[in-house]
N, C-alpha and C positions, 0 to 999 in steps of 0.2 A: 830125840823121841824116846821117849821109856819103850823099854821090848817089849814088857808084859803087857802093854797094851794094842801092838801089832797083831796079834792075832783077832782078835775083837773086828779091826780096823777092817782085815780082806775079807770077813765074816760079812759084814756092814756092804761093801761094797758087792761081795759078788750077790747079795741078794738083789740089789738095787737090781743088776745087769738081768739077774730072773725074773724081775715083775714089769721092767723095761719091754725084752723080749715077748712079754706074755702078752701086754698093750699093742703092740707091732702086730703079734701075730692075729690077732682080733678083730685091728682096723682092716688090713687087709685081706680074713675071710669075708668079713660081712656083707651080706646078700644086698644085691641089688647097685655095687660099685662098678665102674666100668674099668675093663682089663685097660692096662697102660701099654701104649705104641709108642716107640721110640721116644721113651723118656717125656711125651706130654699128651696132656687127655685131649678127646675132639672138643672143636668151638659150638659153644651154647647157642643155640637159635635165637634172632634178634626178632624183637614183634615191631612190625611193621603196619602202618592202616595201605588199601590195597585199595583199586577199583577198576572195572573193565573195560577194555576197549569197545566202543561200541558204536555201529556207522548210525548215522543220523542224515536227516535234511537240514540243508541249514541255507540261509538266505544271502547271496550273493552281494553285500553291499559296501558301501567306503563313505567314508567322515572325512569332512574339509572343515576350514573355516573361512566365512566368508564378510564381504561386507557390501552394503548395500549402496547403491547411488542411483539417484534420479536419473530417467529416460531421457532427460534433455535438461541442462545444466547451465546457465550461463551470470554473469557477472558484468551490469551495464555500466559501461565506462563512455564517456562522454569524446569526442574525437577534437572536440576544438575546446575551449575557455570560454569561459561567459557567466553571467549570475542565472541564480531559477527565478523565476519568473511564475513558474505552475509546476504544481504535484498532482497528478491525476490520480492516485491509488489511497486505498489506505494499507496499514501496514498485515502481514500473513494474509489479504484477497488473494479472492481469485481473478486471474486478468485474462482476457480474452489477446489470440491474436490481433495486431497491429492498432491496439489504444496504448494512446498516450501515456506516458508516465511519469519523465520529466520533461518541463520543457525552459529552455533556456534564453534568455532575453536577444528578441529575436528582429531589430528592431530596425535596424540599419538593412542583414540581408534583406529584410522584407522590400525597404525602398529600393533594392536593387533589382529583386525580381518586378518591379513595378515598372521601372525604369525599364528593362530590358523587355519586356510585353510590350510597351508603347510603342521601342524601337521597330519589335519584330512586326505589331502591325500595322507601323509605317512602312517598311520593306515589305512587307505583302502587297501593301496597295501601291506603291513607286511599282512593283513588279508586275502587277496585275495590269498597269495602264500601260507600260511600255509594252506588253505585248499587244495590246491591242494598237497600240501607234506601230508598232512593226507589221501588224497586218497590213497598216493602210500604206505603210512606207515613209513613215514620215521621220522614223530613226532610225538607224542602223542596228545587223544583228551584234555587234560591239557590245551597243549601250545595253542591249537585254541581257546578253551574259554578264555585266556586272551589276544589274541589278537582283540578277539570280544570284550572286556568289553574295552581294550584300543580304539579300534573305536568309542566305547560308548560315551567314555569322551571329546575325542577330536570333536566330534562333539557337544557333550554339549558348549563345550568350544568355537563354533565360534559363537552358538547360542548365548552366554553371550555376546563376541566379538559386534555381529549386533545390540543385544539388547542397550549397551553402547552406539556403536554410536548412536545407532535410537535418542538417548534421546538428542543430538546433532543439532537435525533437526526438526524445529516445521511448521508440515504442517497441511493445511488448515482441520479439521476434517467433513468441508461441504462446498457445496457451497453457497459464499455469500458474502455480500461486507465489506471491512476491513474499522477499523476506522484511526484515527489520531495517526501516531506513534513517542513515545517520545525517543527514541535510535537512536545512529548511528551507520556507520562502525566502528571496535575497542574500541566500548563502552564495559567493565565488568560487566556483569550481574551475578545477587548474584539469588540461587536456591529459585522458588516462586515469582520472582519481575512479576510484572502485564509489558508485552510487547503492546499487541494488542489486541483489541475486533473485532470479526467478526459476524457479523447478519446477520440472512436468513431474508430479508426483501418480500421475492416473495409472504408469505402471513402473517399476523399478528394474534395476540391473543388480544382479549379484553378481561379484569377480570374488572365484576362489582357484588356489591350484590344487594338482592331484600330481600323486608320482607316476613319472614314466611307465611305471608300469599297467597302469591301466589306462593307456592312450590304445590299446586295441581295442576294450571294450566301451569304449565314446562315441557315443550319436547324437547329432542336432538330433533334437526334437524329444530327446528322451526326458524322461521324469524326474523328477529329484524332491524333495520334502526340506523345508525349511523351517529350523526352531530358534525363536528368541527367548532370550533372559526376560527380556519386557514384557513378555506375553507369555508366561510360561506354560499357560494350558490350552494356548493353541500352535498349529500347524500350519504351513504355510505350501504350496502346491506352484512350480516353477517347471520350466523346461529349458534345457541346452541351448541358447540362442547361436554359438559360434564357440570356436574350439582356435585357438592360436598354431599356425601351422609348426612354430620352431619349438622345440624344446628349450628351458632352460639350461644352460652350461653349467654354470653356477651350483644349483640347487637338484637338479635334476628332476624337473619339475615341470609342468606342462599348463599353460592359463587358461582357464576356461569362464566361460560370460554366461549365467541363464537367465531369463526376464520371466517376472512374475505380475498377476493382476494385482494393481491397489487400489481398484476406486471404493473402496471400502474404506483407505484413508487410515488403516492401523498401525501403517510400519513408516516409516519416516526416511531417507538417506543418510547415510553415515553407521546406521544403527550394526551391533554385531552380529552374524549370526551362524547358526553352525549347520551345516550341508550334508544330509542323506544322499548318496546313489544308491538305488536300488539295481543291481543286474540280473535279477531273476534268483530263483533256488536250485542247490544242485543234492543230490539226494547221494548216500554212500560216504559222507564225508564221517572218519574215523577222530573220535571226540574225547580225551580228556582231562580232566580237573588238571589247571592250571599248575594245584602246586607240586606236580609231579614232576616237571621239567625242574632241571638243573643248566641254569645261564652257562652259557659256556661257547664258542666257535671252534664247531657245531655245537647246539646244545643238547642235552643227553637225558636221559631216565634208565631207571632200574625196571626191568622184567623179572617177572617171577618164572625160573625156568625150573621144575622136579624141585621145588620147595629152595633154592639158590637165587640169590641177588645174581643178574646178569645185565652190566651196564650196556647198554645201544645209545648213538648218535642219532639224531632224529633230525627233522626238516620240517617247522612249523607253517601250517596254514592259519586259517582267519581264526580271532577269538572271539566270542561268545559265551556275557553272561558266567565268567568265570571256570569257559571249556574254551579250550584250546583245539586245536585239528591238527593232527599229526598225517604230515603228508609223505611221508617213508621214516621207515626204522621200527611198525609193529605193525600186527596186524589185525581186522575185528576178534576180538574173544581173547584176547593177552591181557594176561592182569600184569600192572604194573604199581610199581610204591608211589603212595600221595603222601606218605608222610615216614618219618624215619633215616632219612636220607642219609644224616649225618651220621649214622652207624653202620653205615654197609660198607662193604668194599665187594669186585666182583666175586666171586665164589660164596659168599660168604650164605650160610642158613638163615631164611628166614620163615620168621610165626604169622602169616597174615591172623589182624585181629578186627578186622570189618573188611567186608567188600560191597563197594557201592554199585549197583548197576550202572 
């Protein structure tokens, strides 16, 4: 390096280090800087949306899903073999108790039962004379007992006769409307084949279950509201027919049956539907916005404690309508974070920037 230009050179530099200095000393008089603590500033206030705890009435109720079945169900199946002969129904009537609806070529018992009435009032009247010849003495009481024991049998014998055909004849065992039949006239049916289904449809069964834990609050006779997909702008009005005494193992789950009126004829068996309980209202219950909660066992939320995020573990009761019920962990009049969440940590400052009542 040339000498004569070294001097120039510290000339050059120590100016730089004076107007350095002078920047420095600038930044940190300037008004309105916050004094520095242990080498870092305090933490910025985070804005959070806020809203209040607040006690409410709210309506004590529980959702099931349920499905419907006819009050009285059956599938007529034939006990013996034989061809049809007769169809007494048409198909979806309605059939009254005990008419006819199939009946099956009945042709042979008939001459049996025919045969067996002739016997039996042949043995009535063999019967009938010999007691009168035992009055006068002219038979022994020998001969009368076995004409009583042959009355006996021969009446057995028409009983079996009616019994045979009876099995011939499949009638309605209630009244209610028949479904879709898959037989004709002179169709062969084999003993057991599935002919026709008959439904009491005038009122139905709904089986749904509920969890354990509302087996205390269950009563026959209580109320309940029933909605269909199928009918979506109406309601349906049932009551608690029977309550299953065991719990489920399994599921932990408890069966419950309620029976509703249908002779209006609108809901059908098998259809789906979904199940109101109403238990009444209970007033005081502390309410809210859902998206306050943070999932978690237990799940938890932020309070605003002197302007500080302060995490609580909480204990949810029933939801509603996008409010939830905080059943411990805050109390009415605590404002807590509905939004922000992902920026807090406990201590941390926050800006509420809306408070919803």
């Amino acid at each position: 390096m040339n000498v004569s230009r070294r001097p120039a050179l510290i000339a050059l530099a120590l100016a730089g280090l004076v107007v350095l200095s002078y920047v420095a000393w600038g930044v940190f008089q300037a008004p309105g800087k916050a004094p520095v603590a242990n080498g870092a500033a305090a933490p910025a206030a985070v804005a959070v949306e806020t809203a209040v705890v607040t006690a409410l009435a709210v309506n004590e109720d529980t959702n099931a899903i349920g499905s419907l079945k006819a009050n009285e169900s059956v599938i007529l199946r034939p006990e013996v073999s034989g061809k049809v002969v007769r169809i007494g129904f048409r198909d979806g009537a309605l059939v009254r108790r005990g008419e006819l609806l199939i009946g099956l070529d009945a042709a042979i018992p008939a001459a049996e039962l025919a045969q067996a009435q002739a016997s039996l009032a042949l043995a009535r009247s063999t019967h009938q004379r010999n007691q009168e010849l035992l009055a006068k003495k002219f038979i022994s009481p020998q001969a009368l007992d076995a004409s009583a024991a042959a009355l006996k049998v021969q009446e057995a014998a028409v009983q079996l006769a009616q019994a045979r055909l009876s099995k011939l004849q499949l009638k309605a065992p209630f009244d209610g409307v028949v479904g879709l039949r898959d037989v004709s006239l002179g169709s062969y049916i084999k003993e057991g084949e599935a002919l026709i289904n008959l439904e009491d449809i005038r009122s139905l069964r709904v089986d749904f279950r509920l969890a354990e834990t509302e087996v205390s609050r269950l009563r026959v006779g209580q109320g309940l509201t029933l909605f269909s997909d199928a009918l979506p702008d109406e309601s349906f009005v049932a009551q608690v027919d029977a309550i299953n005494p065991q719990i489920d193992p399994d599921g932990r789950s408890i069966a419950v049956r309620a029976r509703l009126d249908n002779s209006a004829g609108k809901l059908r068996p098998g259809m789906f539907v979904r199940v109101r309980l109403n238990f009444g209202q209970r007033s005081g219950a502390l309410m809210i916005p859902e998206a306050a909660i943070e999932a978690g066992n237990p799940p938890s939320l932020f309070r605003v404690v002197d302007g500080k995020a302060e995490k609580v573990d909480v204990r949810l009761g029933v939801r509603r309508n996008g409010q939830v019920e905080i059943v411990s962990g805050v109390q009415a009049g605590d404002v807590v974070v509905t939004a922000g969440q992902l920026k807090l940590r406990p201590g941390t400052p926050v800006q509420p920037v809306s408070a919803q009542p």
